[in-house]
C-alpha positions, 0 to 999 in steps of 0.5 A: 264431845264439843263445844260450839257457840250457839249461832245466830236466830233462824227464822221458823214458821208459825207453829205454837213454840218458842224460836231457838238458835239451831245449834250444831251440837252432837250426842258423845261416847257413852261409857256406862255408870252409876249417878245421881239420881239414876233408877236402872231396874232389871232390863225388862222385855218387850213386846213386839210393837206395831204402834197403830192407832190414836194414841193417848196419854195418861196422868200428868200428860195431856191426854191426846197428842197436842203435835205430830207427826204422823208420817202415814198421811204425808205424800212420799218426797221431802219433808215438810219446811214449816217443821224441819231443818237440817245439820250439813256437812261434818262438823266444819273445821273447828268440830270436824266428825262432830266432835266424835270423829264421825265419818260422815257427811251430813245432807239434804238429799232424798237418798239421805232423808226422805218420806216413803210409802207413809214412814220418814226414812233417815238413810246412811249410804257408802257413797261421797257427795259432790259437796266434799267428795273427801267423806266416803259416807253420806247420811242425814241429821234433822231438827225440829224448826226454829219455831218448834220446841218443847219444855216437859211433857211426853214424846212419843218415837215410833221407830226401827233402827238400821242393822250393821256394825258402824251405824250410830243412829240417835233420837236426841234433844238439844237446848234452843237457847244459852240460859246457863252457858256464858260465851267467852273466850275463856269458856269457850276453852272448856269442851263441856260448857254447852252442856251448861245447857244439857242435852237429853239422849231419848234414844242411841243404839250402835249396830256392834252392839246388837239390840242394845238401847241407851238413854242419858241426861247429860249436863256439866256435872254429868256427862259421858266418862264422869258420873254419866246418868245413862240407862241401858235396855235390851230391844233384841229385834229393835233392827226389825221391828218398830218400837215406841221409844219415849221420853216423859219429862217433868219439872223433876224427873226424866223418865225414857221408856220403850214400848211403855216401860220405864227402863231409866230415870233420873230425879231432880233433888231440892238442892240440884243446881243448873251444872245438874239439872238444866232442864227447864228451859226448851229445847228441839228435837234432833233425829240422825244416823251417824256412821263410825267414830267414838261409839259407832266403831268400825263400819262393816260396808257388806252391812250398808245402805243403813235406814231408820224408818220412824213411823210417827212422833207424838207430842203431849204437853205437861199438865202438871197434874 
């Protein structure tokens, strides 16, 4: 875990959200427990996934896709401007690894991330890059644009996850803005005050552990070491098959599911404050594979190049009804 000041507005194209700050924030070690507000049922199993066809939604959900992604009509080369960004480089001298000793070395380049043959695919390489050839990794972290956030509603992540011990791929969220967080010298000091804000894990898997799937809702009073809110699901094939991977998200409640089965969630109680639950503001959608550090562990080369391939990624909004 780190903490980092949120930086300065960047400017977004017009889509239909609010703008943020792009925070270079990072997801932490998880270390599993019982919390509040957690339901983790018997882990259930899953049925192969193709995720083909047009998508709707039920209940409190809008009941088709208000933005996508579908990357099946988009021509093969980089992605589009007016939707992503990118997180360069290693953490920079005051967070290097990210917070999480990661030994990566984050870029832009089509051999990191790129659209082929109608699937986005985010690649990890055993390779250095010219910028700092001191990193024997490269790989891509992606975020959603400025102009592109979400408050509740239900995201929908069509995805197959890279194989190898050593890989630490994550569909996670992040604040745009500070609504909780205070910046000063003094709690610049405290590591977790970002989380003041939150951070929302829809999906993080490590290559050691084979088929294995976690989910979290982290925040000050929770977080990994202490009381972590974190669900956990057995995806055997998740390495070979794509999986729908969703998060539904609510006033009060954060439900993540794969392949339509609820497998995690956490409650808001009445008397919650923001150090529990800080999720009612917007926040941005962040896509990324590291390579070793505190939850990738050791990375086995013979196992590499190291892709995600992600069909599509669906946005409902909350309807509240």
């Amino acid at each position: 875990m780190f903490f980092l000041r949120p930086g300065h507005l960047q400017s977004g194209k017009a889509l239909t959200f609010k703008a943020k700050a792009s925070v270079a924030m990072t997801h932490g070690a998880h270390i599993i427990k019982r919390a509040h507000g957690i339901v983790v049922p018997t882990t259930p199993q899953h049925p192969n996934s193709t995720a083909s066809g047009a998508k709707t939604s039920t209940g409190e959900f809008a009941l088709k896709p208000s933005w996508s992604q579908d990357f099946s009509s988009m021509p093969n080369g980089p992605l589009s401007s007016s939707v992503w960004d990118y997180n360069l480089g290693n953490g920079g001298p005051d967070v290097p690894g990210w917070g999480n000793n990661e030994e990566e070395y984050y870029t832009s380049n089509l051999a990191n991330v790129r659209v082929a043959n109608g699937q986005l695919i985010i690649e990890a390489e055993q390779e250095s890059d010219s910028t700092d050839p001191s990193f024997d990794y490269t790989s891509a972290r992606i975020v959603t644009t400025p102009s592109l956030n979400f408050t509740y509603g239900k995201l929908d992540i069509v995805a197959k996850l890279p194989a190898g011990a050593g890989s630490w791929p994550a569909l996670w969220m992040l604040p745009s803005g500070s609504r909780y967080a205070i910046w000063t010298p003094t709690t610049e000091l405290d590591p977790n005050n970002y989380l003041k804000d939150g951070e929302i894990d829809i999906m993080e898997a490590t290559g050691s552990i084979p088929g294995q799937v976690t989910s979290s809702a982290q925040s000050y009073d929770y977080y990994p070491g202490h009381n972590e809110r974190m669900g956990i699901d057995q995806v055997n094939d998740d390495t070979t098959t794509f999986h729908d991977y969703e998060l539904q998200w609510t006033p009060t409640s954060l439900q993540f599911l794969v392949d339509g089965v609820v497998y995690h969630t956490v409650t808001k109680s009445p008397t919650d404050d923001s150090d529990i639950w800080p999720y009612n503001q917007p926040y941005y959608l962040i896509l990324n594979i590291a390579m070793g550090g505190t939850e990738g562990g050791s990375i086995d080369n013979s196992s590499g190049p190291w892709g995600m391939n992600i069909k599509s990624i669906d946005y409902y909004a909350y309807t509240g009804q």
